[in-house]
C-alpha positions as CSV (number, residue, x, y, z in Angstrom):
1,X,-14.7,-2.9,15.9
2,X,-12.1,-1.2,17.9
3,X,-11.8,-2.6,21.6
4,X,-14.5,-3.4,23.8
5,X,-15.8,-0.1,25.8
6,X,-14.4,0.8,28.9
7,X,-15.5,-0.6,32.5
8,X,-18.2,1.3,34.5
9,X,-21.7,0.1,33.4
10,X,-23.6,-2.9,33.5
11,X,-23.4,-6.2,31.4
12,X,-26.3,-5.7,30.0
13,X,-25.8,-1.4,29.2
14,X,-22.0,-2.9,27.4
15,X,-24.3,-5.0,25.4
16,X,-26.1,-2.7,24.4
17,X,-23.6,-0.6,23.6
18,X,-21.6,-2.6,21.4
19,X,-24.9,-3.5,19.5
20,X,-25.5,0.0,19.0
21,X,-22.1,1.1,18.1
22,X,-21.1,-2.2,15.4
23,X,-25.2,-1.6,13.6
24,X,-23.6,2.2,13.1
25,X,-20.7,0.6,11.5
26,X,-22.5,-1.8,9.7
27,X,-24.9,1.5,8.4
28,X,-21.6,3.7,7.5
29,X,-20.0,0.7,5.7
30,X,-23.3,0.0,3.5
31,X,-23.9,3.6,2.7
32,X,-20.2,3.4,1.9
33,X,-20.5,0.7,-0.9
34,X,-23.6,2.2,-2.4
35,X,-22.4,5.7,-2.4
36,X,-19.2,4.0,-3.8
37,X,-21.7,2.2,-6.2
38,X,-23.1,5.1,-7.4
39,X,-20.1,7.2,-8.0
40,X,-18.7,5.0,-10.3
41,X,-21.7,4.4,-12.1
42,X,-22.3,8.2,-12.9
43,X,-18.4,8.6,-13.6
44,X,-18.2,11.2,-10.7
45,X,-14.4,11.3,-10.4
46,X,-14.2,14.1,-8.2
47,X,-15.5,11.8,-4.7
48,X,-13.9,8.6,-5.1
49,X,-15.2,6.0,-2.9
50,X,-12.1,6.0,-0.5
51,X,-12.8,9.4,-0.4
52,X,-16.5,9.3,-0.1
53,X,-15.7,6.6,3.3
54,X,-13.4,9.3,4.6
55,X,-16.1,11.9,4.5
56,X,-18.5,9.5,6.0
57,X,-16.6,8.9,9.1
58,X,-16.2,12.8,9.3
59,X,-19.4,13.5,9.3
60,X,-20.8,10.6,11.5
61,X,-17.6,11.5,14.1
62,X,-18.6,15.0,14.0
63,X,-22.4,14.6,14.4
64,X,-21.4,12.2,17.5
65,X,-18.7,15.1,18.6
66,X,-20.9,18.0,19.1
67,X,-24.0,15.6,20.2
68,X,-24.4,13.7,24.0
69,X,-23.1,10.4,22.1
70,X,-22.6,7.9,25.4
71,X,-19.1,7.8,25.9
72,X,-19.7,3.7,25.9
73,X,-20.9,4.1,22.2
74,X,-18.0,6.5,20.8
75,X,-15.3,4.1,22.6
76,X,-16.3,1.1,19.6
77,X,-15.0,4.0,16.9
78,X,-11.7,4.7,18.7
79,X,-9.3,3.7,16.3
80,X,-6.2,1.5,17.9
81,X,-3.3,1.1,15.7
82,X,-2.9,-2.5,17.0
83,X,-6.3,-3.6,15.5
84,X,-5.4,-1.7,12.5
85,X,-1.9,-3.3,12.3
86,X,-3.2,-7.3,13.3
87,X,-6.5,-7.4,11.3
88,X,-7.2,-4.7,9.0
89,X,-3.8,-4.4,7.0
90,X,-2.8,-7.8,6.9
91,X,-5.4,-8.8,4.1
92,X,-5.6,-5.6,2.4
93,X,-1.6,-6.5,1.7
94,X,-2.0,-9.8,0.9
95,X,-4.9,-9.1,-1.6
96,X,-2.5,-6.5,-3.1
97,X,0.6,-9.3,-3.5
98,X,-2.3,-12.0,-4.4
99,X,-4.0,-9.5,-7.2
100,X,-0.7,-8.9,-8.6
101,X,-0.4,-8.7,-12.8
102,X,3.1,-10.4,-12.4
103,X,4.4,-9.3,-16.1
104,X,4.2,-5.2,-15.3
105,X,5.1,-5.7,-12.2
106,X,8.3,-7.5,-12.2
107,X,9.4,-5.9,-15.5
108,X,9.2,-2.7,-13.5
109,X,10.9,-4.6,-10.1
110,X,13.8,-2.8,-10.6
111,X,12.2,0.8,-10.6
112,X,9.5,-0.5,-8.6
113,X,12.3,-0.9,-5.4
114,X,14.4,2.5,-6.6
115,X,11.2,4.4,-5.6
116,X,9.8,2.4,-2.3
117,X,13.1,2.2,-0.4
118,X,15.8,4.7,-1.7
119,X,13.3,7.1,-2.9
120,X,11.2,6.8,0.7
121,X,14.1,6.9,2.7
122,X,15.3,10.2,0.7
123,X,12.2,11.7,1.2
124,X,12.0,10.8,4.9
125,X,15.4,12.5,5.0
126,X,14.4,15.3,3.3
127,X,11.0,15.9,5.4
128,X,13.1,15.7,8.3
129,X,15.8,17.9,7.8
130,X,13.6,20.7,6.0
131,X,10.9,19.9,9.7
132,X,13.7,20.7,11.7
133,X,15.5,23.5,9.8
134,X,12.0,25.3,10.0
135,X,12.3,24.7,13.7
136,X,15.4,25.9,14.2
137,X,14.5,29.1,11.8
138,X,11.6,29.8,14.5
139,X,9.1,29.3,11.2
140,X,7.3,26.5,12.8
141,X,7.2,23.9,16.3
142,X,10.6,23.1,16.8
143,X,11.5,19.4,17.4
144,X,14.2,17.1,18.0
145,X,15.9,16.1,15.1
146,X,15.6,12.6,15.6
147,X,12.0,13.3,16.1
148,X,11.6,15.3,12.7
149,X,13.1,12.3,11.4
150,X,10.8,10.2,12.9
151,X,7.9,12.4,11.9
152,X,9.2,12.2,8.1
153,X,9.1,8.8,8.4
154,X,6.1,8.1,9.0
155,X,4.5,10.5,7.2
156,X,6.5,9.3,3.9
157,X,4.1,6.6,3.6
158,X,1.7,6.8,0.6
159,X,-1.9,5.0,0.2
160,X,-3.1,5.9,-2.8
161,X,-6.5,3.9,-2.8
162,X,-7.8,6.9,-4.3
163,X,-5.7,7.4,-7.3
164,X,-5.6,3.9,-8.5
165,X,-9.7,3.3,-8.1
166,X,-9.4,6.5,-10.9
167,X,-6.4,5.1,-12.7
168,X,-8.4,1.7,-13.8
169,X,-12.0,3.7,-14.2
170,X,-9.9,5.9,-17.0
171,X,-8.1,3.3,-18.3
172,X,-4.2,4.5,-17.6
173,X,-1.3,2.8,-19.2
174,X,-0.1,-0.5,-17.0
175,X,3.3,1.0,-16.1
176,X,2.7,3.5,-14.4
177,X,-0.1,1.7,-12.7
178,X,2.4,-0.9,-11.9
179,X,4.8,1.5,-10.4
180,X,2.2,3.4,-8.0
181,X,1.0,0.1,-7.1
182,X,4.0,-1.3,-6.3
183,X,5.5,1.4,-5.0
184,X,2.8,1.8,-2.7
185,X,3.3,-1.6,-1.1
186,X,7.0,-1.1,-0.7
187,X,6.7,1.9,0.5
188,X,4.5,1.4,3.5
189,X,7.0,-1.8,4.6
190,X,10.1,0.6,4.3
191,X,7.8,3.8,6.0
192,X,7.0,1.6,9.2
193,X,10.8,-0.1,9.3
194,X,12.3,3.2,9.7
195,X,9.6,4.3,11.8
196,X,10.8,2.1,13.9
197,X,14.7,2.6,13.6
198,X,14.4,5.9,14.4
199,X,12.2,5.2,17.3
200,X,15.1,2.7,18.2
201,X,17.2,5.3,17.9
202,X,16.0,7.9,19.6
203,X,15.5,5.7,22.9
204,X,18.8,4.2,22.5
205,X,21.1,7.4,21.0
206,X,24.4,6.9,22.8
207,X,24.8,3.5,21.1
208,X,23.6,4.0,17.6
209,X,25.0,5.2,14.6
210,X,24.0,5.6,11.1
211,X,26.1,2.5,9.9
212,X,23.7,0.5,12.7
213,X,21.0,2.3,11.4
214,X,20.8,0.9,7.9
215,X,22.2,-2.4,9.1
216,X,18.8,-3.2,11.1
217,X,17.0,-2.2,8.7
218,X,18.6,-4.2,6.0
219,X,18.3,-6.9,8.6
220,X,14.9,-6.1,8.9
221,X,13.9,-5.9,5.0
222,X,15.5,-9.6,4.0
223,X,15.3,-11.0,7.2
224,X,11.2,-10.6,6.4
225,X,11.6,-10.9,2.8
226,X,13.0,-14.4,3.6
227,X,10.0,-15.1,6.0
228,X,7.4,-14.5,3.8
229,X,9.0,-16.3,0.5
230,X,9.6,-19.3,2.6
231,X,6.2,-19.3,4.6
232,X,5.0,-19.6,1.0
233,X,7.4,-22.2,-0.1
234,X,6.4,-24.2,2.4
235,X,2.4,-23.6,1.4
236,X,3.4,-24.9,-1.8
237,X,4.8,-28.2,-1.4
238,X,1.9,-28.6,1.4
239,X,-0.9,-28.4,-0.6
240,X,1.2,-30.5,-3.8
241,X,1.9,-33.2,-1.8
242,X,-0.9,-33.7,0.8
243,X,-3.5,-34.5,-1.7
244,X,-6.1,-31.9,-0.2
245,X,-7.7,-31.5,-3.6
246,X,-10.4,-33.7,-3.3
247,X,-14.3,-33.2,-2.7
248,X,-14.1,-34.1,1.2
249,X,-11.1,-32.1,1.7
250,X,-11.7,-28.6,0.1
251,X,-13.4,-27.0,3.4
252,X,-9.6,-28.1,5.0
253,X,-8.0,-27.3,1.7
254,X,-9.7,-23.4,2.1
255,X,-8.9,-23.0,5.6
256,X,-5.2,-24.3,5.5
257,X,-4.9,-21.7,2.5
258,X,-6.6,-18.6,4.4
259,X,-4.2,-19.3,7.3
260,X,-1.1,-19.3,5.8
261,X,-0.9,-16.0,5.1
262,X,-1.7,-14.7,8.7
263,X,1.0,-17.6,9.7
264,X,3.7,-15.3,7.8
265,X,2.6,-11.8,9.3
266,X,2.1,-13.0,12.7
267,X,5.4,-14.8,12.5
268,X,7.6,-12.0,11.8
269,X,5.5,-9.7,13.9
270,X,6.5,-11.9,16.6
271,X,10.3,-11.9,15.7
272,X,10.4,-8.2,15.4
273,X,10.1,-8.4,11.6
274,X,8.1,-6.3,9.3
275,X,4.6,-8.1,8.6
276,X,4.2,-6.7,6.0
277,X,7.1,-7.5,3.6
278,X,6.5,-11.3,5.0
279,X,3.2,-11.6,4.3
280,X,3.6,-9.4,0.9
281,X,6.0,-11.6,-0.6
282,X,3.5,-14.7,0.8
283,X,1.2,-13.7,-1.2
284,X,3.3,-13.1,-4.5
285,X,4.6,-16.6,-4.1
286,X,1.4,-18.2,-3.4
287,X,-0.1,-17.1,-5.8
288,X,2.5,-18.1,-8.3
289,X,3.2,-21.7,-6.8
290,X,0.5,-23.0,-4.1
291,X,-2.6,-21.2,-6.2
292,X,-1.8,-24.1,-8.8
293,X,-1.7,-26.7,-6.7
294,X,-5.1,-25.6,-5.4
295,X,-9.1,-27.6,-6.4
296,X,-10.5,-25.6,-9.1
297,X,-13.4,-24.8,-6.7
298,X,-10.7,-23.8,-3.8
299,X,-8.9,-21.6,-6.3
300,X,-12.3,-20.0,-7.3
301,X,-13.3,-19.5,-3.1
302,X,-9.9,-18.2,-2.3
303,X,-10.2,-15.1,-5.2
304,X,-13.3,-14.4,-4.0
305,X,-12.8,-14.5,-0.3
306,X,-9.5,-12.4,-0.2
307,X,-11.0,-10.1,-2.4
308,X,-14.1,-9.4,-0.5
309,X,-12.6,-9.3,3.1
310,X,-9.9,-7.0,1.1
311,X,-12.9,-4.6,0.2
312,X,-14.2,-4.8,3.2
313,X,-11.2,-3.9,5.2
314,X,-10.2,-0.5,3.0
315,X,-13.3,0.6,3.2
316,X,-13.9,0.2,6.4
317,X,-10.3,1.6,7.5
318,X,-11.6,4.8,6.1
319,X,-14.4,5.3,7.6
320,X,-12.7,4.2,10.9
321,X,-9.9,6.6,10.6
322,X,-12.3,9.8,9.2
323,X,-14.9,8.8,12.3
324,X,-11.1,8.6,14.7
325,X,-10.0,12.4,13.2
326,X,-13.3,13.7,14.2
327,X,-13.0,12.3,17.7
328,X,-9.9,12.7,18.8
329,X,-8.3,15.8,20.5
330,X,-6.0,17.7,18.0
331,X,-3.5,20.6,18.7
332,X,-4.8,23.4,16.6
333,X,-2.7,25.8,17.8
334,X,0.6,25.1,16.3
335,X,-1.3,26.3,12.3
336,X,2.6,27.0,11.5
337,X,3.7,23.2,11.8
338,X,1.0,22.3,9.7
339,X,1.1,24.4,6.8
340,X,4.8,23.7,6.2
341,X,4.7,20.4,6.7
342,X,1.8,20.5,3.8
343,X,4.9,22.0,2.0
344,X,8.0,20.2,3.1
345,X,6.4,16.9,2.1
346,X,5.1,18.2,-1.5
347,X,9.2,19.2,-2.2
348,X,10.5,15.8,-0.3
349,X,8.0,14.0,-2.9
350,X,9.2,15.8,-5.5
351,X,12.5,15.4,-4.6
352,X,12.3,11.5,-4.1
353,X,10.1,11.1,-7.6
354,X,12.5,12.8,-9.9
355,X,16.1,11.8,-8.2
356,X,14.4,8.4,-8.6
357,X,13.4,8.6,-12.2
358,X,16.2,10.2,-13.0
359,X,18.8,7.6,-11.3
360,X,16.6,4.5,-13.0
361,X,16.8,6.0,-16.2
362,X,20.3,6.2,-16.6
363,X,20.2,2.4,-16.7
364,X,17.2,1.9,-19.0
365,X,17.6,2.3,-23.1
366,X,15.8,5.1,-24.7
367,X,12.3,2.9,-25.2
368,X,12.0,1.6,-21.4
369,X,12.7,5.6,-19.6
370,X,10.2,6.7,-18.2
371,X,8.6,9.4,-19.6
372,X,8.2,13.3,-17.9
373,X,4.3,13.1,-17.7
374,X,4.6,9.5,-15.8
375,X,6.9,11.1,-13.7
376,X,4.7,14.2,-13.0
377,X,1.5,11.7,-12.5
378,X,3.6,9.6,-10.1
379,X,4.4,12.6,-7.8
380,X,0.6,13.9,-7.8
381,X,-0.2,10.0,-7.1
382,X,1.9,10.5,-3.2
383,X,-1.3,10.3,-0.9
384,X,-1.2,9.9,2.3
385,X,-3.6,7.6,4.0
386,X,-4.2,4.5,7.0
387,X,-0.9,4.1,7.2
388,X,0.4,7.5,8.0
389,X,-2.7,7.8,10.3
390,X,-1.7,4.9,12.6
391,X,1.8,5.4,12.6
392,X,1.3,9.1,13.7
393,X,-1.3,7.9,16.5
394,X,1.7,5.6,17.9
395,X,3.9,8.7,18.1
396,X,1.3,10.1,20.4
397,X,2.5,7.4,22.8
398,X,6.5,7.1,21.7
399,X,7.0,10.8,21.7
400,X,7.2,13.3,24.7
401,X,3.8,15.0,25.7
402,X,2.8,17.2,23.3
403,X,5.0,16.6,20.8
404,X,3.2,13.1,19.3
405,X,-0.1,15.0,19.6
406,X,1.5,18.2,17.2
407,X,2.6,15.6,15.0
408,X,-0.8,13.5,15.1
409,X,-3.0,16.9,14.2
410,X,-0.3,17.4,11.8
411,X,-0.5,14.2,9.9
412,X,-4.7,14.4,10.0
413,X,-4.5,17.6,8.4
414,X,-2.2,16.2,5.3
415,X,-4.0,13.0,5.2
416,X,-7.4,15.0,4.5
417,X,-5.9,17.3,2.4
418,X,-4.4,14.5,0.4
419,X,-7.4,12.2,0.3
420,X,-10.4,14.8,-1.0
421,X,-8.3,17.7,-2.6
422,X,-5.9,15.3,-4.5
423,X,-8.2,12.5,-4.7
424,X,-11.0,14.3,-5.9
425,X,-8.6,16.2,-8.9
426,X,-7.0,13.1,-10.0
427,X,-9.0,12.8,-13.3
428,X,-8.2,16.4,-14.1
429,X,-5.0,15.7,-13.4
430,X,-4.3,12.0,-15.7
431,X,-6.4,14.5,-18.8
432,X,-4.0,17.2,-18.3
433,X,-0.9,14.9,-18.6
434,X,-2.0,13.0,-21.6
435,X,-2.0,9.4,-19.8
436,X,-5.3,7.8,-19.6
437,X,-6.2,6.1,-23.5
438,X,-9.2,4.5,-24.7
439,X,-7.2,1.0,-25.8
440,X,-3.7,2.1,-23.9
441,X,-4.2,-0.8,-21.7
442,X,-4.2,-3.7,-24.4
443,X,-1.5,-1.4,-26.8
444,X,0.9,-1.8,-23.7
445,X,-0.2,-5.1,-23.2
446,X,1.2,-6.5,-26.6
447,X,4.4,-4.4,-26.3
448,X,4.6,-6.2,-23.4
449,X,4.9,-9.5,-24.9
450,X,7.4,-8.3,-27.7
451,X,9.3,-6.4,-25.3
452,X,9.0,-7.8,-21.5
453,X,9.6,-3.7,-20.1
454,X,8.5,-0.1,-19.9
455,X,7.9,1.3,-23.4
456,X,6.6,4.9,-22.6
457,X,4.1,5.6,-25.6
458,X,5.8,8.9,-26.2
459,X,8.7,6.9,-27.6
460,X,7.2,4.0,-30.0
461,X,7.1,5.9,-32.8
462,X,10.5,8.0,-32.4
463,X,12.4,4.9,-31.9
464,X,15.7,4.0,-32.8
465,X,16.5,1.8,-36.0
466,X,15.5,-1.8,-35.8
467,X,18.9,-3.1,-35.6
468,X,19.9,-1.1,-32.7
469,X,16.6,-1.6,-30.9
470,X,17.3,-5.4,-30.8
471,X,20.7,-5.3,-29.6
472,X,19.5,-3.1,-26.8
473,X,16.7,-5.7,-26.4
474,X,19.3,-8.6,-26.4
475,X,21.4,-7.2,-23.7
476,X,17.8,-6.3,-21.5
477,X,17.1,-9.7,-22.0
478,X,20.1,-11.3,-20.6
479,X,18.8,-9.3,-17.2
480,X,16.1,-10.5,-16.8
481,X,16.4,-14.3,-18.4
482,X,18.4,-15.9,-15.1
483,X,15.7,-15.8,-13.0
484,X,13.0,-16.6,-15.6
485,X,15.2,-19.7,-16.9
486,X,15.6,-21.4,-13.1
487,X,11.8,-20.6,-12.1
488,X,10.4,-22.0,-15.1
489,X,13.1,-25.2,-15.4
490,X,13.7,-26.1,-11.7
491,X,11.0,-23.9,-9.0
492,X,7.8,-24.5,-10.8
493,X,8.1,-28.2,-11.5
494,X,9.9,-28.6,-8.0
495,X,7.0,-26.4,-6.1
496,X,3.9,-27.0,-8.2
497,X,1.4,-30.1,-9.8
498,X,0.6,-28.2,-12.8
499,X,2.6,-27.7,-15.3
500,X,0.9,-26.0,-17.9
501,X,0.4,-23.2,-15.5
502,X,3.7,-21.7,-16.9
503,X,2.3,-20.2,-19.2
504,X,-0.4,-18.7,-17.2
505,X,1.6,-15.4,-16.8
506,X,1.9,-15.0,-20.5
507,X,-1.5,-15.0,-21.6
508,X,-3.4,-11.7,-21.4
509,X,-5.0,-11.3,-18.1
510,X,-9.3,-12.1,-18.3
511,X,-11.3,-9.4,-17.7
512,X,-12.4,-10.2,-14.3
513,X,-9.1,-10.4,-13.2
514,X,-8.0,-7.8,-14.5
515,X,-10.7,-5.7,-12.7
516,X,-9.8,-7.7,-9.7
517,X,-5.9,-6.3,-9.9
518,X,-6.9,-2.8,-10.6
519,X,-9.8,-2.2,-8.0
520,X,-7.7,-3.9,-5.0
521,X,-5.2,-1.5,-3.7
């Protein structure tokens, strides 16, 4: 499911081919699910299923490595970052924004942001400098500093599939699921735009400066921001006023719905925008406006489908990224680049986590900080994953021979470090913090409703007197009420059919969808 295989054989030997190469695919990505399957039936915690895909591809890549695999075969596993950018990521994304629980989530917006853009550009910065520092110090490869910056860019971006598939299995309180996830999505728009602005300026040095710098990406961030929130807009007052939800119009009414949200990533691809913040925020605001104005039967297909093409496309980016590592040529010989990276990112993360937590709690009252042990869990959660991987594989071709390859072995390394050492002790690691509960979940879930904000359990019960505990309520509230006031009052009567569906948000989340938000991302 890469590209076609190269030139040089007969129609019918291609054909072949690519029938034999998509059934292996088809056999890695069953063996996947039921291995996944059986995992989590048995509670074996310590191969998660994206793990277990990983090691799948590794193994299948390295059988086919050291074997007289037909070059014609291998060239269907190659993975190309611009299939992984155009149809893998863009509904793994969208079923992230689409599966959102809105009340954790935007009660937590505030944090949520602190940690994906100034707490990924900080540790980008950080990587960076301490990369070429140990360059200059003769410790490891030196490179460019613009490069180094490039490479903690890049490598800044966290994918942890792993850690959340573990986080709903143990039941872990809703924050701080709410902030990995989020943070997660954020962080891989904010890793790729300053991918690219450092690319930008490393090809273009004499006329950049770091005031440019952060202007493009601002540009970047709002300009696709604005994209996607609009695409959706516009989905919204479609699908109220065109009177699709009929009987003979719900095979239309689907369709229209599934290609909206490629409309939003394509478009800002196209404009030099970041896809995924567009098609992200699509998704958020479909699902809060146009999802309404949907056919019962068209809401229940459109769950279902983004959810299952969702599973199909993680899974299977695993599996083509472990099969890819196995494959591909890696620089070996630079050990000394890899180890301290390993340890350069694990102080940048650290570094980014607690600055972060630290800055968002100066703003919060003494029931809505969060706590050390979320903190600590957040840090361990930094996995690196897809992402990383294809952003590293396009340095191969941005960077100088030799030095995109070093990085590329580099980021592999980390990546499968990450995903089976980390992945694999995550459980250990939620027990040993005291997070996971047996009714946390619902516990949050009605201090939620009282209090709309992060109540770290380590505080209910040493709380403040009631009288000051409301005040500090009454001044959260006027926060947050603005925005609530105008959606409820003026966006959700002007963009939906349904009014009752205000309260939607409100109500305690059904069990299947709360499965559905937990298990997708």
């Amino acid at each position: 499911m890469g590209v076609s295989p190269a030139v040089g054989g007969s129609p019918a030997k291609e054909q072949q081919a690519a029938g034999v190469g998509i059934l292996l695919q088809i056999m890695m990505l069953v063996l996947s699910f039921v291995l996944g399957h059986v995992l989590r039936r048995h509670k074996f915690y310590y191969l998660p299923e994206a793990s277990a895909s990983l090691l799948i591809g590794l193994i299948v890549g390295g059988l086919a490595n050291i074997s007289d695999t037909e070059t014609s075969i291998r060239a269907w596993f190659n993975f190309h970052e611009e299939f992984f950018f155009l149809f893998l990521l863009p509904p793994i994304i969208f079923q992230s924004g689409f599966s959102l629980s809105p009340k954790p989530f935007f009660s937590n917006f505030g944090a949520i942001v602190t940690f994906s853009i100034l707490g990924t550009f900080i540790a980008s910065v950080v990587t960076g400098v301490l990369v070429y520092i140990g360059g200059r110090m003769y410790l490891m490869f030196g490179l460019p500093f613009v490069e180094c910056l490039m490479f903690g860019a890049l490598i800044s971006a966290t994918d942890p599939v792993t850690v959340l598939s573990i986080f709903q299995e143990l039941g872990t309180d809703v924050n701080l699921y709410a902030l990995v996830f989020g943070e997660s999505v954020l962080n891989d728009a904010m890793a790729i735009s300053l991918y690219r602005t450092m690319s930008l300026v490393r090809n273009h040095a004499s006329g950049q400066n770091f005031l440019m710098v952060v202007v493009r990406f601002l540009e970047t961030f709002v300009g696709s921001m604005s994209a996607g929130v609009g695409v959706g807009f516009v989905s919204a007052l479609l699908f109220k006023y065109a009177g699709l939800d009929v009987d003979n119009l719900q095979n239309l009414e689907c369709c229209l719905f599934v290609l909206f949200p490629y409309f939003s990533y394509m478009l800002a691809e196209g404009v030099t925008l970041s896809g995924i913040v567009s098609i992200l925020f699509t998704a958020i605001v479909m699902k809060h406006y146009t999802y309404s104005n949907l056919s019962e039967n068209s809401q229940r297909f459109a769950s279902s489908f983004f959810h299952l093409i969702s599973s199909l496309a993680e899974t299977f980016t695993f599996i083509y990224m472990g099969f890819d590592i196995a494959m591909e040529k890696h620089s070996w010989s630079h050990v000394g680049f890899i180890c301290f990276s390993i340890l350069f990112i694990i102080v940048a993360r650290a570094v980014n986590v607690f600055s972060c937590a630290y800055l968002v709690n100066l703003f919060r009252p003494v029931q809505q900080k969060i706590p050390s042990n979320h903190q600590k869990a957040l840090w361990y959660s930094g996995l690196r994953g897809a992402m990383a991987f294809a952003l590293a594989l396009q340095s191969v071709h941005d960077l100088p021979e030799g030095h995109g390859q070093i990085i590329f072995t580099a980021t592999t390394a980390i990546i499968v470090l990450t995903v089976l050492l980390i992945g694999g002790s995550t459980g250990t690691m939620l027990e040993a913090l005291q997070v996971v509960g047996d009714d946390r979940d619902g516990h949050l879930g009605e201090i939620f409703e009282a209090n709309n904000g992060y109540v770290a359990p380590s505080y209910i019960e040493a709380g403040p007197s009631e009288n000051r505990f409301k005040t500090k309520l009454k001044e959260f509230h006027k926060r947050t009420s603005s925005f609530s006031a105008l959606d409820k009052n003026y966006l959700t009567p002007f963009f939906t059919s349904q009014n009752e569906d205000d309260d939607e948000d409100d109500e305690p989340m059904p069990s299947s969808r709360r499965e559905g938000f937990m298990a997708n991302r």
